[in-house]
VOGU-3710 file (C-alpha; in Angstrom, 3 decimals, decimal comma):
1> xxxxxxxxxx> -71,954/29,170/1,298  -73,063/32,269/2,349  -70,040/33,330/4,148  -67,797/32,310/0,717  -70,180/35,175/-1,206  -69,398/37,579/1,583  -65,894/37,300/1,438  -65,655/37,390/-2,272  -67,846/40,683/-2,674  -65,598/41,753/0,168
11> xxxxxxxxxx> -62,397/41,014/-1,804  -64,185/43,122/-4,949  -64,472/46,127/-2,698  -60,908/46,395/-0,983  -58,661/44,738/-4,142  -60,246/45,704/-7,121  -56,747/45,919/-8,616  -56,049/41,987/-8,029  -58,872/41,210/-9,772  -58,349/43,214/-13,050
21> xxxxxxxxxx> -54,623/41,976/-13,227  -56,313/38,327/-13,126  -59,018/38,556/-15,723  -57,571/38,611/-17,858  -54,255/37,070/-16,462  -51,469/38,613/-18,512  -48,431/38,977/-16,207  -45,865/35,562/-16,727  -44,803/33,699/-13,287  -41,312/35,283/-11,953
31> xxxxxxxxxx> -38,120/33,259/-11,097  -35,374/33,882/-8,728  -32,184/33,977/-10,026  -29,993/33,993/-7,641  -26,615/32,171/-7,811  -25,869/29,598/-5,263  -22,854/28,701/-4,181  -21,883/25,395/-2,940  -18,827/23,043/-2,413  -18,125/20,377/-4,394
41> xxxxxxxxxx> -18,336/17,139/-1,854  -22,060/19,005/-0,920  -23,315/19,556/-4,643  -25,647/16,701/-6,161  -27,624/18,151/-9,598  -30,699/15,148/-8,368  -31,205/16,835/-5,073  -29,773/20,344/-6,066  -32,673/22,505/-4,989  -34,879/24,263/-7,713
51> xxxxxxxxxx> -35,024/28,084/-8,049  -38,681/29,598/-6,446  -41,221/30,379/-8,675  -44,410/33,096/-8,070  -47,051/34,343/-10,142  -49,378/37,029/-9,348  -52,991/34,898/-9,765  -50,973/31,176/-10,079  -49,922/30,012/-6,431  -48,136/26,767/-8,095
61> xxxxxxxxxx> -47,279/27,904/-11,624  -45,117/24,976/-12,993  -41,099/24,992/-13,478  -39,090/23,008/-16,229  -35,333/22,871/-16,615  -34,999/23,229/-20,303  -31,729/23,850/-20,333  -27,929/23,470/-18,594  -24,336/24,519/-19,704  -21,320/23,141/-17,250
71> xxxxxxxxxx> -18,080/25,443/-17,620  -15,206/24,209/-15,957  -12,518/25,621/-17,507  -11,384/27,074/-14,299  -12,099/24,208/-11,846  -8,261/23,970/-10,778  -8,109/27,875/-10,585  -10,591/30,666/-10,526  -10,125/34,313/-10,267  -12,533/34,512/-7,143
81> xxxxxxxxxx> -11,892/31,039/-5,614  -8,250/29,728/-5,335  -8,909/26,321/-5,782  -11,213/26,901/-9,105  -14,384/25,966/-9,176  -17,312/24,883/-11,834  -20,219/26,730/-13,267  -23,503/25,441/-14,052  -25,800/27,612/-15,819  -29,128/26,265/-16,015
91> xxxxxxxxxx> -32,755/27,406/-18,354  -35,663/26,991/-16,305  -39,285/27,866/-17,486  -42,159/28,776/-15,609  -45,769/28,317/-16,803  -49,153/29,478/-14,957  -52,496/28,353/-15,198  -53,885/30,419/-18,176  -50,418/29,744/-20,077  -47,866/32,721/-19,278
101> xxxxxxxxxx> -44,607/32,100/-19,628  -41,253/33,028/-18,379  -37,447/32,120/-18,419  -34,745/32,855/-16,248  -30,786/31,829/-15,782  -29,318/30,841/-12,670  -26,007/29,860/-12,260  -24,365/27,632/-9,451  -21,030/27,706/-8,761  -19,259/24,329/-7,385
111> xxxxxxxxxx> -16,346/25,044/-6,130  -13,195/22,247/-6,277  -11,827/21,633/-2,529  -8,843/20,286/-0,927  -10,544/19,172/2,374  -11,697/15,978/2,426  -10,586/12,873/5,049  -10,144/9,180/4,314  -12,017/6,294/6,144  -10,299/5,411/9,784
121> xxxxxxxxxx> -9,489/1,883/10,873  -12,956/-0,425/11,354  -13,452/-4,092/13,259  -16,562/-5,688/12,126  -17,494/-9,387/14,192  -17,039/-12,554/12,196  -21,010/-12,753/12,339  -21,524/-9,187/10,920  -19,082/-10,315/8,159  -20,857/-13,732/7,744
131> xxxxxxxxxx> -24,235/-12,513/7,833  -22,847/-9,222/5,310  -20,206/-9,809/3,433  -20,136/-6,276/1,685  -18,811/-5,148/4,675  -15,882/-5,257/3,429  -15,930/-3,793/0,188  -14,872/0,585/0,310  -18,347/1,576/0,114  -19,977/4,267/2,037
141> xxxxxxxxxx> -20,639/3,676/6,034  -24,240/3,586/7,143  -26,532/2,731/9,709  -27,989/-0,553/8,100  -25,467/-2,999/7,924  -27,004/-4,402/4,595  -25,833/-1,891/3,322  -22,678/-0,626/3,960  -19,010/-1,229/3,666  -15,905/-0,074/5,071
151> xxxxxxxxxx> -16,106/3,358/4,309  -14,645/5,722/1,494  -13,176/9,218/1,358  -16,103/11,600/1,691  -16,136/13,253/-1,725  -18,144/13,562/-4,175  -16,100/12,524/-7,456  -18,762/13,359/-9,567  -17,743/16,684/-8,915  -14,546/16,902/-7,191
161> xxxxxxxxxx> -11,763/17,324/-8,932  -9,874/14,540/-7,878  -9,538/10,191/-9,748  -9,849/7,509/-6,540  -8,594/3,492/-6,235  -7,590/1,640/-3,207  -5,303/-1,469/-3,327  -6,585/-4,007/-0,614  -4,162/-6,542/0,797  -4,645/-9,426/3,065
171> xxxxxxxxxx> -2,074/-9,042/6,342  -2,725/-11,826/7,910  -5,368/-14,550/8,182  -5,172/-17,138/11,101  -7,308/-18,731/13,683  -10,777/-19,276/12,929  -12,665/-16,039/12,144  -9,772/-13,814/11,958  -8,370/-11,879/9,202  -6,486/-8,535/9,025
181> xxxxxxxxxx> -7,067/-6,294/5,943  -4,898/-3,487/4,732  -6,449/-1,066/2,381  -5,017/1,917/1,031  -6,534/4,483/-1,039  -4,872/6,587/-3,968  -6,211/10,284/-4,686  -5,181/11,953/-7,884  -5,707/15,356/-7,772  -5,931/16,156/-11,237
191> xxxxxxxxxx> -5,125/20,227/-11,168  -1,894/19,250/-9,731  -1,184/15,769/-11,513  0,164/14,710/-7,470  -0,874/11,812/-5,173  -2,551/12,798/-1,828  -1,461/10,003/0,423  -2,757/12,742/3,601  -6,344/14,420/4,536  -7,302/17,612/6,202
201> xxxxxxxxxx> -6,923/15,922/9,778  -3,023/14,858/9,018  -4,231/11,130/8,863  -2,977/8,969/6,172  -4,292/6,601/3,433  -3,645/3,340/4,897  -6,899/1,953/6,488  -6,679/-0,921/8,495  -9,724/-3,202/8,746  -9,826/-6,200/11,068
211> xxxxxxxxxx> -12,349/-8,858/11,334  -12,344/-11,136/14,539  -10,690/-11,097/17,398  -7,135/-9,566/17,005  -5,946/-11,699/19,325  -5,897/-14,983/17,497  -2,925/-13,232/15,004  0,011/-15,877/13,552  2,943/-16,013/15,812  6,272/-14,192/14,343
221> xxxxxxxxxx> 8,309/-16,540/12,911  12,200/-15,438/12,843  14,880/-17,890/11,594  18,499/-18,018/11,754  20,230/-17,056/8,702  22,815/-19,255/7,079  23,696/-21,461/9,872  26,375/-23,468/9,054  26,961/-26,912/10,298  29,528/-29,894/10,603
231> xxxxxxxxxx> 28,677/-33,526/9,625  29,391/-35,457/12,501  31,697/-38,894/11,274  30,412/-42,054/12,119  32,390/-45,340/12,541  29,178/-47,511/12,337  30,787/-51,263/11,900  33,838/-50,346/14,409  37,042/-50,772/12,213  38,302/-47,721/12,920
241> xxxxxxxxxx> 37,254/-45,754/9,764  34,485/-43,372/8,936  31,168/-44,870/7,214  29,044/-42,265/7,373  28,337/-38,665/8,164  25,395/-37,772/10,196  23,243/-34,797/11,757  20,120/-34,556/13,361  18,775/-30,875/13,797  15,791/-29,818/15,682
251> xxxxxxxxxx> 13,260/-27,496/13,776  13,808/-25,111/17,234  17,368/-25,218/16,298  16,540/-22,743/13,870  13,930/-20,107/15,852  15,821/-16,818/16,249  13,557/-15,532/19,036  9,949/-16,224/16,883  7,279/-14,611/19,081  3,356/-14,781/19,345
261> xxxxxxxxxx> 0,848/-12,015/20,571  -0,600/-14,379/23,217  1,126/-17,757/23,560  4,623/-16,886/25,795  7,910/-18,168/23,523  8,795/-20,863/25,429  5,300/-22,619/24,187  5,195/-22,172/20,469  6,136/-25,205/18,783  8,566/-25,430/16,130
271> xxxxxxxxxx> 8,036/-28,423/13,020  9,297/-29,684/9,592  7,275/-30,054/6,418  3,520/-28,839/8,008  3,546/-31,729/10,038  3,711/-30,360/14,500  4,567/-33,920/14,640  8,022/-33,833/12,355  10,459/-32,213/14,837  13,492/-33,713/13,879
281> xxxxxxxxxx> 15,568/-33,863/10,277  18,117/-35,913/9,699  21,033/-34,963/6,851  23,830/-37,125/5,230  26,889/-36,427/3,139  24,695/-36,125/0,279  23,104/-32,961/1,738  26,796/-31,412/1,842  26,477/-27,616/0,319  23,185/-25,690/0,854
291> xxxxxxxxxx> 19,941/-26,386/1,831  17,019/-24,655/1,809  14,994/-25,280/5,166  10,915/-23,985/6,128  10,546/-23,940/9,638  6,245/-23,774/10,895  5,966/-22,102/14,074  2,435/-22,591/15,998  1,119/-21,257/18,730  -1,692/-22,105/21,135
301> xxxxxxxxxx> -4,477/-20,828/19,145  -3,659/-22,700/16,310  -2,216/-20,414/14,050  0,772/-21,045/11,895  3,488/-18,810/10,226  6,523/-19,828/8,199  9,684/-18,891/7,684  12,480/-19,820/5,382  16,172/-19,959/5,613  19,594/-21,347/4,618
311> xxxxxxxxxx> 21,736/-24,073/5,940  24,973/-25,374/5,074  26,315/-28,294/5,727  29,696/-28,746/5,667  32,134/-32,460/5,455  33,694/-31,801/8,633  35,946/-34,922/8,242  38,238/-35,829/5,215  35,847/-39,268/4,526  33,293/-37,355/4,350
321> xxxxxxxxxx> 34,181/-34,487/1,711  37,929/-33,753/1,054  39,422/-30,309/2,204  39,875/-27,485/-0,070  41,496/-24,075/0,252  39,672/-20,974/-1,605  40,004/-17,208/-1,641  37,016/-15,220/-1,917  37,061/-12,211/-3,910  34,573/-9,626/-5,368
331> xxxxxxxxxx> 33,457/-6,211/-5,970  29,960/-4,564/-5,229  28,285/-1,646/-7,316  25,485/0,416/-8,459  24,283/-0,553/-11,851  26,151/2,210/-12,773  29,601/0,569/-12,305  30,387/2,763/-9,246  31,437/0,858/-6,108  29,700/1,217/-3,015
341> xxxxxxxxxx> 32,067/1,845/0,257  31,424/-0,018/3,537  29,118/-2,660/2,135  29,630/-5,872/4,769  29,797/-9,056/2,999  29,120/-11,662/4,831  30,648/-15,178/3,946  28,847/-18,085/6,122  29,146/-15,517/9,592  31,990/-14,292/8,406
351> xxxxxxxxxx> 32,343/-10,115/7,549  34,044/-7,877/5,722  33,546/-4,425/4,440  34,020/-3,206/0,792  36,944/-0,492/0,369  36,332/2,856/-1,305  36,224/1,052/-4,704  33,753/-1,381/-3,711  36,134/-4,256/-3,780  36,640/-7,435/-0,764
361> xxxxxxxxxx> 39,533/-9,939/-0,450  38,672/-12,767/2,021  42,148/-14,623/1,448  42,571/-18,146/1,471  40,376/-20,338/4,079  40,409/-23,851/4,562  36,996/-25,381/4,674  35,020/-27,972/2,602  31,357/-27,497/1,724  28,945/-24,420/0,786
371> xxxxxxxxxx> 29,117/-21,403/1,194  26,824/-18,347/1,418  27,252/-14,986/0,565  25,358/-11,807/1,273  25,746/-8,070/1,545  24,176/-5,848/4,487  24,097/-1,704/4,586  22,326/0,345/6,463  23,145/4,272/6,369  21,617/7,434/6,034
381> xxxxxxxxxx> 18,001/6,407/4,365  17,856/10,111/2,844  20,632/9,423/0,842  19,410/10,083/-3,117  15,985/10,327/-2,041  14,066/13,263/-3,045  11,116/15,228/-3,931  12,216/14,120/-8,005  11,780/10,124/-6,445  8,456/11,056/-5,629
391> xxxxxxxxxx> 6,880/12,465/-8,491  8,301/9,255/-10,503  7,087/6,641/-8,430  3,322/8,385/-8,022  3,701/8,336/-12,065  4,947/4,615/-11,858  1,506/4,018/-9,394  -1,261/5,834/-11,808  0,870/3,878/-14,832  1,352/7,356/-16,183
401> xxxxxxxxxx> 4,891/7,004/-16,404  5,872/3,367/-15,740  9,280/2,716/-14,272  11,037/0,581/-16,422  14,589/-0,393/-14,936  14,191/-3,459/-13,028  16,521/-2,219/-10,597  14,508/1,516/-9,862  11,772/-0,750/-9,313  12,899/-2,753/-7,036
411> xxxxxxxxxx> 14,231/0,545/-5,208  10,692/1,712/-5,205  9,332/-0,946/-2,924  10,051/1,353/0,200  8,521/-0,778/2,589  9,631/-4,212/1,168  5,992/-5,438/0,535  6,552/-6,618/-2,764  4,312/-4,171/-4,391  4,960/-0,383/-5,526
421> xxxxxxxxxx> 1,654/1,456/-3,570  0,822/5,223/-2,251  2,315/3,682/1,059  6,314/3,294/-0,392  5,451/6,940/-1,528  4,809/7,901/1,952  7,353/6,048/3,816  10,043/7,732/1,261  8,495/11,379/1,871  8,712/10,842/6,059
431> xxxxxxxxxx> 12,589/10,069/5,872  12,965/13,283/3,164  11,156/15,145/6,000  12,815/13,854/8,795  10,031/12,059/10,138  11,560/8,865/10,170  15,171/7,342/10,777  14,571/4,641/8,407  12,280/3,062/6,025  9,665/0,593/7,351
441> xxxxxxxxxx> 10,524/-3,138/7,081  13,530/-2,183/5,094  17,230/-1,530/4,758  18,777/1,658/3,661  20,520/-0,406/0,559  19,634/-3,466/-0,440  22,172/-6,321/-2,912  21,487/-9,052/-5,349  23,395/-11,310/-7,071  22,272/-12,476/-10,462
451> xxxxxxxxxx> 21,272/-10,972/-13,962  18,876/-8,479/-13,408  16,994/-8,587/-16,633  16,530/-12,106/-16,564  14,539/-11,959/-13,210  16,858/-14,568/-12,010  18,446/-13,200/-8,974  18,740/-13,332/-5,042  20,079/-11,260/-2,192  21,655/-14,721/-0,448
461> xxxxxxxxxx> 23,657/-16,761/-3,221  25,265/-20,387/-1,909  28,003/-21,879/-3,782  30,052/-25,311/-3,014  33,346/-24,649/-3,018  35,032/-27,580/-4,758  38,792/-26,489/-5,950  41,657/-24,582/-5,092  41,051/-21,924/-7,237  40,300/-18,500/-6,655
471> xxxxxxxxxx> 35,992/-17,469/-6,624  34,901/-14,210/-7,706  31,317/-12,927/-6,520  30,270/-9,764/-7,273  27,135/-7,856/-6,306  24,872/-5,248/-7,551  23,637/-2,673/-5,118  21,236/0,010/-5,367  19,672/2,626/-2,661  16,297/1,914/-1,279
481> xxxxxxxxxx> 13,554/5,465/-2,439  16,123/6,330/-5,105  14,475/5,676/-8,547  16,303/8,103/-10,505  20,041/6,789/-9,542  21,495/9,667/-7,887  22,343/8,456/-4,319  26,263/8,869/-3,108  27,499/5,043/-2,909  29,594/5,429/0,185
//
């Protein structure tokens, strides 16, 4: 106690000043004000830090934000920062212990970036996905599994100038445990109205996330297309004359080299109907025309793919179905009437290319039975693909600008997934850059036959030719990436 009183009369005699200032206390607490500046993925207003506070007799005078005013007219571009930025002015007041007050502004300035990177490819264990199934879900990585997913892009949208979605589709899912995720993620930058489909590192905004072991993946099923086969004639009482017509065909009759990851070709299995122990189908003069045949392919882990094909059967004896002769004719064109040069249409293995109008004459052949027809072109991808295709089909995506012709939108589906995503956008811009020779899972041009607006069409028609008269089949074509119709047809 005694050495408090010394130190007190001490302070008297050396700071007499202090003392006067404090009693009374009349001087308010004083607040920094200076700016901070601070990107936008790094700014959060609950943890932004508060401005320092001192008073000359207070050592923890008390601070209030009283009050804030965002201005971001120039967050897409600023005079001092190039990709604009945001300014917060905030009202704070201090208070001290005997009731002095004071106010001060500060402003922060957030500034809008274009640096950001999206999530890489991820394998999580069938038990970490068991035991957490959020996992899975594009939430923010972290160290407790409880809690986190399969990452995001790191910005902050709060602040960022930019609008987010991913589009999450399932590959493949085979074996047990196993299942392949594909997610990709959509940026709108909203200065620029444009889709970023790349990040600051060059990587792009497909993430792939796999669960299991990759190895237990469905084998590739490939199937001949259109085979075309003879009814054999059967003499089954032995007169002489034909009773019946008869095939048998193996389900391997139809693999086209299917391959698997792990099980070697020659050990896949090939069945009918989802049943490994229907190997065999039999077919009869009443299956005479075209048939529409699923062939399962499975390989040693157990895991099955599909695929589907066309076969025609044809009489192959006079009994069976009598003999016609036909000429083939037709013409194929955009959907603006202009025909498409060098197109090869293929009549049951047969080919012939278009002329410069578009136009093929097969001629007369003898033959009984279906037929198929198809068209096949696959030249210069670039072709009527541009920047303009770009902008539309990023509109299309964000549903700012739907496509409506059925046609454009089937010419937006770069990489034949059956969906119009960022990744069709991409695959376009690498063959406009000369990145690519040709668009992913895809043909330069693709045909249908059919009415359009009706939805009822099909890139493989089959018709039974029955008479002696001439059949006309015409096709539509249009250029895969080109949604505005400006592509050269030749």
């Amino acid at each position: 106690m005694k050495n408090k009183f010394l130190t007190f009369i001490l302070s008297l005699l050396l700071f007499p000043n202090l003392f006067a200032q404090c009693d009374p206390d009349t001087e308010p607490p004083v607040i920094a004000t200076d700016s901070i500046i601070i990107s936008c993925q790094l700014y959060n207003f609950e943890t932004a830090p508060n401005p320092t506070v001192s008073d000359n007799c207070d050592d923890a005078p008390t601070l209030e934000l009283i009050d804030q005013y965002i201005d971001d007219d120039n967050i897409c571009m600023d005079d001092n920062f190039s990709d604009g930025a945001t300014y917060i002015t905030s009202t704070w007041e201090a208070t001290d212990a005997t009731g002095n007050q004071s106010t001060a502004e500060r402003v922060t300035v957030i500034l809008n970036t274009t640096e950001f990177t999206f999530p890489s490819d991820i394998e999580w264990t069938t038990a970490q996905v068991v035991a957490n199934p959020n996992v899975l879900f594009p939430t923010e990585l972290t160290d407790d599994l409880t809690t986190t997913g399969s990452g995001i892009p790191n910005l902050d949208f709060a602040y960022c100038n930019y609008a987010i979605s991913a589009d999450t589709d399932t590959v493949t899912t085979c074996g047990i445990g196993f299942m392949h995720l594909q997610r990709t993620w959509v940026v709108l930058n909203w200065c620029t109205n444009s889709l970023i489909s790349e990040d600051s590192n060059g990587d792009d905004n497909v993430q792939n996330i796999v669960v299991g072991d990759p190895s237990n993946m469905a084998p590739t099923a490939v199937c001949f297309s259109g085979l075309v086969v003879e009814l054999a004639p059967l003499d089954t009482d032995g007169d002489g004359q034909v009773d019946e017509c008869f095939v048998e065909l193996f389900a391997q009759d139809f693999n086209n080299n299917s391959s698997d990851d792990t099980t070697p070709a020659e050990d896949l299995i090939f069945y009918f109907n989802n049943n490994p122990e229907e190997l065999v189908m039999s077919f009869n003069s009443s299956d005479i025309g075209p048939n529409e045949i699923t062939i399962y392919v499975g390989d040693a882990d157990g895991c099955v793919s599909t695929c589907t094909t066309a076969l025609f059967l044809e009489a192959g004896h006079p009994n069976c179905m009598g003999i016609v002769d036909y000429s083939i004719l037709g013409n194929v064109s955009t959907i603006q009437n202009e025909g498409i040069k060098d197109v090869e249409v293929n009549i049951s293995g047969s080919i012939l290319l278009t002329d410069a109008n578009g136009n093929y004459d097969f001629g007369p052949i003898g033959s009984s039975g279906g037929a198929s027809f198809s068209c096949y072109k696959n030249n210069d991808p670039s072709n009527g693909v541009t920047g303009s295709d770009l902008i539309i089909m990023r509109q299309h995506i964000l549903t700012i600008a739907p496509i409506e012709n059925p046609v454009y939108l089937l010419a937006a589906d770069v990489n034949n997934n059956g969906a119009i995503t960022t990744a069709d956008v991409v695959a376009a811009r690498q063959v406009i850059l000369g990145n690519a020779t040709s668009f992913p899972n895809n043909t330069s041009w693709r045909f249908y036959y059919g009415d359009i607006e009706s939805g009822e069409i099909t890139e493989t028609i089959v018709l039974n030719i029955s008479s002696n008269s001439d059949t006309y089949v015409d096709f539509t074509g249009y250029k895969v990436g080109d949604v505005n119709g400006d592509a050269v047809p030749e």
